[in-house]
C-alpha positions as CSV (number, residue, x, y, z in Angstrom):
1,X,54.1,73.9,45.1
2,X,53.4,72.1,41.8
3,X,55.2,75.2,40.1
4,X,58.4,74.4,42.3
5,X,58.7,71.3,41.8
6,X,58.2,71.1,37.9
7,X,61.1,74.1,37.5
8,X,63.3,71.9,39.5
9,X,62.7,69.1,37.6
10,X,63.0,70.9,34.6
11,X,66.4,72.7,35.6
12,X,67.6,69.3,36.5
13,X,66.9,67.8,33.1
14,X,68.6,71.2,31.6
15,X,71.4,70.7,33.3
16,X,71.8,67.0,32.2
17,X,71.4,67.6,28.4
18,X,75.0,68.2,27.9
19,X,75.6,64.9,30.1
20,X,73.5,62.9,28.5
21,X,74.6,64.1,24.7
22,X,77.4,63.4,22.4
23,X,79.7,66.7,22.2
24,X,78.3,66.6,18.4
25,X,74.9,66.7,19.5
26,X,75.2,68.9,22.2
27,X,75.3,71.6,19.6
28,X,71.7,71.5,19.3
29,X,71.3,72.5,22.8
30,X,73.0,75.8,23.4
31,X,72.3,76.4,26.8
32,X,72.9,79.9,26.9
33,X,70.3,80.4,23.9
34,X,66.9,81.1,24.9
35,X,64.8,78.9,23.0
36,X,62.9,76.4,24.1
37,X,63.2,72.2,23.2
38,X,60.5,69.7,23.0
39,X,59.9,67.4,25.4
40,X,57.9,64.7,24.6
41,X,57.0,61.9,26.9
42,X,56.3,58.8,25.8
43,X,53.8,56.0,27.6
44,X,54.3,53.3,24.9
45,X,53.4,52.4,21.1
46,X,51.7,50.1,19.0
47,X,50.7,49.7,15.3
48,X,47.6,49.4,14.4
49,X,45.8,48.1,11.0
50,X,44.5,51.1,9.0
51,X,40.8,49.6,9.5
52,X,41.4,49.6,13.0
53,X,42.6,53.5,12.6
54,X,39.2,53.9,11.1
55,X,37.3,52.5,13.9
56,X,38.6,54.3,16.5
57,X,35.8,56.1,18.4
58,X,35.3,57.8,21.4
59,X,35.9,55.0,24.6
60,X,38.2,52.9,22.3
61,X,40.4,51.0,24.1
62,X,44.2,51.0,22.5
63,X,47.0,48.5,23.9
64,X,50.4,50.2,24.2
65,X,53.5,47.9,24.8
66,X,55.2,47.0,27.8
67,X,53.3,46.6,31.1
68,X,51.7,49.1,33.4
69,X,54.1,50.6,35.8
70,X,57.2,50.7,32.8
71,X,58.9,53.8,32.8
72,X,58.4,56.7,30.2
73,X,60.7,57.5,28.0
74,X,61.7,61.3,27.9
75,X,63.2,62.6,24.3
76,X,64.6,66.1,23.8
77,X,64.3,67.3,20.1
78,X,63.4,63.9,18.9
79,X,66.3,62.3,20.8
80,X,66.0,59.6,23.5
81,X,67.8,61.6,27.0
82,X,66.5,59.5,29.8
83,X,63.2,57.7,31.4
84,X,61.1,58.4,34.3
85,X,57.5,57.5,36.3
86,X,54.4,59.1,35.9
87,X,53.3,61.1,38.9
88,X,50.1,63.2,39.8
89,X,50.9,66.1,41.9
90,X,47.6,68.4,42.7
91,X,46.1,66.8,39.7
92,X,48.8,67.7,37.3
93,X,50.7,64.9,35.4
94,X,54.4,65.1,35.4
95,X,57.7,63.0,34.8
96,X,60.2,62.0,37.6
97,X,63.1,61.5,35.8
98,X,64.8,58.4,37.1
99,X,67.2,57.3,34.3
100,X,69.6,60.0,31.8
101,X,70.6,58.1,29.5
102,X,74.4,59.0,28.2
103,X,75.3,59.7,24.8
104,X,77.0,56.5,22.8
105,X,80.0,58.6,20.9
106,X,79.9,58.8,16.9
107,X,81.8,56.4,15.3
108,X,84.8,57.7,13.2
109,X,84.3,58.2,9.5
110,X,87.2,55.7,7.5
């Protein structure tokens, strides 16, 4: 089930690349090429002193931004394509994308 649902998810968010990209950037995701593209999900960020690096140990505790229940962003190839909730299916973590995000068009060069 958990297989299922993560290949329709991912086909969905395949299919919405070109959507959600500028036709310039859209180049970097030739469908019809079989290569895969990182996705990386992201919770939230801080910064942190390089002290406080330093002292990280095992049960640290480390404050992201935003509150609990804000939804992740999703990038493809390092670019921001949409945002989504957590969800636990079977114990596996996954995205449920909720938000693509469309493509702002490059200005023209003068």
């Amino acid at each position: 089930m958990w297989d299922n649902q993560l290949t329709n998810l991912l086909n969905r968010a395949e299919r919405g690349i070109e959507a959600v990209l500028s036709p310039e950037e859209s180049g970097d995701f030739d469908t019809n090429e079989q290569r895969e593209i990182e996705l990386r999900i992201e919770l939230g960020r801080t910064r942190l002193q390089p002290d406080d690096v330093q002292q990280l140990r095992s049960g640290s505790v480390v404050l992201l931004d935003g509150p609990l229940g804000e939804p992740a962003a999703i990038y493809a190839a390092g670019r921001l394509i949409g945002r989504g909730d957590i969800i636990v299916i079977n114990g596996n973590t996954g995205v449920q994308v909720t938000e693509l995000i469309q493509a702002k068009p490059l200005a023209a060069s003068q």
